[in-house]
N, C-alpha and C positions, 0 to 999 in steps of 0.2 A: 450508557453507550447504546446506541442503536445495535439492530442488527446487520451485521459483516458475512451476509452468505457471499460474497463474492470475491472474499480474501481468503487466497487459500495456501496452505502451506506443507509442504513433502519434501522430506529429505535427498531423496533424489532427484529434486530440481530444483535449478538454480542456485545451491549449494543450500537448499530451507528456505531460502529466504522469501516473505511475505509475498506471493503472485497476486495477478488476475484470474478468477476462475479457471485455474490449470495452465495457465500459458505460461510461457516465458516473458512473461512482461511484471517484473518487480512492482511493488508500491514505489519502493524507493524514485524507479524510473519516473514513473507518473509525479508525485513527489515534486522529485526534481526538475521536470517541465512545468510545475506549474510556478516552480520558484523561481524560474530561469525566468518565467515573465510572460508566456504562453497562453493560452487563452485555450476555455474547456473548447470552444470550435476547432481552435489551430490543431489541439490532441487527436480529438478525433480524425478531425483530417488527416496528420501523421499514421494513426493506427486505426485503421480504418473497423478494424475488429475489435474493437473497442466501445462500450457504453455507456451514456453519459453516467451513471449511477456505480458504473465502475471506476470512474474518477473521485466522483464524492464521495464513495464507502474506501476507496485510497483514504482520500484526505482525514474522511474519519477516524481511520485506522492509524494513519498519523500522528492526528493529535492526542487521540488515547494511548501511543506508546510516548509519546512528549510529558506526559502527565503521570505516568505511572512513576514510582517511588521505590527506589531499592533500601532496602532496610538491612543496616550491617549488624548480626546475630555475633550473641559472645560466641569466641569457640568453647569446645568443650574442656 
């Protein structure tokens, strides 16, 4: 996986979950506009504080949490 300086994540925003460089703008959001059918121009146009490269370290960050593997441990 590349590097994701631009996914950032703190418990006191957004309830943790996965931002934009400190904003209030989730992956998920991003994400989800691009699955909606969205276009990376239409985004930025939307979120005008937004960069193209914070859309694609989204999406990267997406697909490495799609691919990541829970592994269920005996108890003890």
């Amino acid at each position: 996986m590349g590097q994701l300086n631009r996914i950032t994540q703190a418990p006191e925003m957004m309830g943790g979950k996965a931002c934009i460089r400190g904003m209030r703008v989730t992956v998920g959001t991003v994400v989800g506009q691009v699955g909606a059918g969205h276009s990376i121009d239409e985004i930025l146009a939307d979120y005008p504080y937004l960069e193209r490269e914070d859309i694609m370290q989204a999406l990267r960050y997406a697909a490495w949490l799609a691919e990541e593997r829970e592994v269920v441990l005996a108890s003890a």
